[in-house]
C-alpha positions in Angstrom: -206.4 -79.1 83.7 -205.7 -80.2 87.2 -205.3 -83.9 88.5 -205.7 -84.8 91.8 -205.0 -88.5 93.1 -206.8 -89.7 96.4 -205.7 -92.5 98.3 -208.6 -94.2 100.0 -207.8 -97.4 102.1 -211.6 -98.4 102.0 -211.6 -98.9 98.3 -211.9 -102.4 97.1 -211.5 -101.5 93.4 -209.5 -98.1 91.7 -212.3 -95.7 90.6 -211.0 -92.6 88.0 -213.9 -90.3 88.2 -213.7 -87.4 85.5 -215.2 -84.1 86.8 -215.5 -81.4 83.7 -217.2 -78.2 82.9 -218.4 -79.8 80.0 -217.7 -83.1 77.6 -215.8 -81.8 74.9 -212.8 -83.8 72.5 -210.2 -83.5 74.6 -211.9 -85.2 77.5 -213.4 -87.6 75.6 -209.9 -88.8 74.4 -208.8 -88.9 77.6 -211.3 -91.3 78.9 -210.7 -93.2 75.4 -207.0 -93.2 76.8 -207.7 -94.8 80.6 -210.2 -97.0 79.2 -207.5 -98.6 77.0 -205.0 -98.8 79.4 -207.4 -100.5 82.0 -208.5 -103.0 78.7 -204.8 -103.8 77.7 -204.2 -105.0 81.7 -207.1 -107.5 81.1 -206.7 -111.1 80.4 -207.5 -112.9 77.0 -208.5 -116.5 77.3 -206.8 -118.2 74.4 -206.1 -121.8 73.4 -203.6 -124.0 72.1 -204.6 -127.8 71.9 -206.4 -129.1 75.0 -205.2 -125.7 77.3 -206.2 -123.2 78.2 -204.1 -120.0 78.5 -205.2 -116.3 79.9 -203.0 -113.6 77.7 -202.6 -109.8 79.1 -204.5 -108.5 75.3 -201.2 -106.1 75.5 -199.6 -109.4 74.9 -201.2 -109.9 71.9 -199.6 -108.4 68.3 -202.5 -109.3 66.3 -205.3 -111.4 65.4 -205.6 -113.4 62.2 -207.9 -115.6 60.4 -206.2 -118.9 58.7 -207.8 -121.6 57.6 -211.0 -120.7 59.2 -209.7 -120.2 63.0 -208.5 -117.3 64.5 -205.2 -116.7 65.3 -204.1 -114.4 68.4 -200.4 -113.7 67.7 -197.7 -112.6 70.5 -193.9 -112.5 70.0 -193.2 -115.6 70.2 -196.0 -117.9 69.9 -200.0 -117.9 68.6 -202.8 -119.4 70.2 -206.5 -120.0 68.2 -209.5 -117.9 69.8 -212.8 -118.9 70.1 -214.2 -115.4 69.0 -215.0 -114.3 65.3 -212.8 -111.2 63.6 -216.1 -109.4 64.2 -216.7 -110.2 67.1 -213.2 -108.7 68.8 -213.4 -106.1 66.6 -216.6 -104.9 69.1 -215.0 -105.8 71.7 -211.4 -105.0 72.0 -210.0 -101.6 73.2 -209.2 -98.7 70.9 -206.0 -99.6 70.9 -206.7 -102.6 68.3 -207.7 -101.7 64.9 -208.8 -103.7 61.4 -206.1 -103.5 58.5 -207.6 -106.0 56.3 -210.3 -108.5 55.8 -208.6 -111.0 58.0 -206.9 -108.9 60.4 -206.9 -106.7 63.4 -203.3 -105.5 64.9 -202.3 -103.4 68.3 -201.0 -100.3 67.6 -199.3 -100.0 70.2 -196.5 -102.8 69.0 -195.8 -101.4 65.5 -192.3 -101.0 65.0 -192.7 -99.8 61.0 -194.8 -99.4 58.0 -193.8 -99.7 54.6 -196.0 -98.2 52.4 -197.0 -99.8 48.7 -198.7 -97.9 46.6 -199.7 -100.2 44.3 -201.0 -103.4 46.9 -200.7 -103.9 50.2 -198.4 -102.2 53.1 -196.3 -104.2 55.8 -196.3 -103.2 59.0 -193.5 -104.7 61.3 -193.8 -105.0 65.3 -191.4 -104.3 67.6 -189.0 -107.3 68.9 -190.0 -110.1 66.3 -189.9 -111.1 63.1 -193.7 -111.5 62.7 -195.5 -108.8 60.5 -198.7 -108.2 58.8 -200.5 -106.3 55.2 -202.5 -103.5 55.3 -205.4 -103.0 52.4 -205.0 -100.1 50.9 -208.8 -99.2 51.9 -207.2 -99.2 56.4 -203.9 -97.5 55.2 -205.1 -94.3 55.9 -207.6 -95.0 59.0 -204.3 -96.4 60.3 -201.8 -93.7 60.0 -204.6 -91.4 61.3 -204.8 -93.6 64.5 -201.2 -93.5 64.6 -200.8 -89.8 64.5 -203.8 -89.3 67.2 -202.1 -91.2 69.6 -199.1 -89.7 68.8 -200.7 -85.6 69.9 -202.2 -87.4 73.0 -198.4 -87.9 74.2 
């Protein structure tokens, strides 16, 4: 595979432009790859109380419902979204991922797993103390993610 990087002074906006024999897996996981990348850079609007607050989504550790709001989750803090668990689900990048009912986590942030056998496993995120359950029914779909975004490194 050859990459080539062209500076052009007359571009208002970066372009990536893919050229390929033909669309097969690996190329398609590469475009999966920039697309998340360009995603995680883009703001989420978020709120806590009466403001307003814009969040890089790689910010963001996961998403929650309790009590019948959303909760978007970073470090340190956790602001209440607007959006149903549904609705970011369609539109997050790839890099997000349902783990339960009332749940959708970054991969990119997880520090650990802990695997139960017999309920749910915990998955811990890097630099906190915050940390969520995977159903049994996501365990799998999850490590698979994991190990896919492991063989694209």
């Amino acid at each position: 595979m050859k990459i080539s990087i062209e500076l052009d002074k007359t571009q208002s906006e970066n372009e990536i432009i893919i050229r390929c024999h033909s669309l097969n897996e690996e190329i398609q996981k590469l475009q999966t790859a920039i697309s998340d990348i360009a995603m995680g850079a883009r703001k989420f609007i978020c709120y806590q109380n009466e403001t307003e607050y814009y969040l890089p989504l790689d910010d963001i550790l996961f998403f929650e419902t309790e009590a019948g709001h959303i909760r978007a989750h970073t470090k340190d803090q956790f602001y209440l979204a607007k959006q149903k668990l549904y609705e970011l689900e369609e539109t997050l990048p790839g890099t997000f991922m349902r783990v339960s009912k009332s749940t959708i986590l970054n991969t990119n942030h997880i520090f650990s797993i802990t695997k139960n056998l017999a309920a749910s496993s915990v998955v811990e995120f890097v630099g906190t103390h915050k940390q969520v359950y995977v159903s049994r029914y996501y365990y799998k779909p999850l490590k698979f993610k994991l190990e896919e975004k492991r063989n694209l490194l």
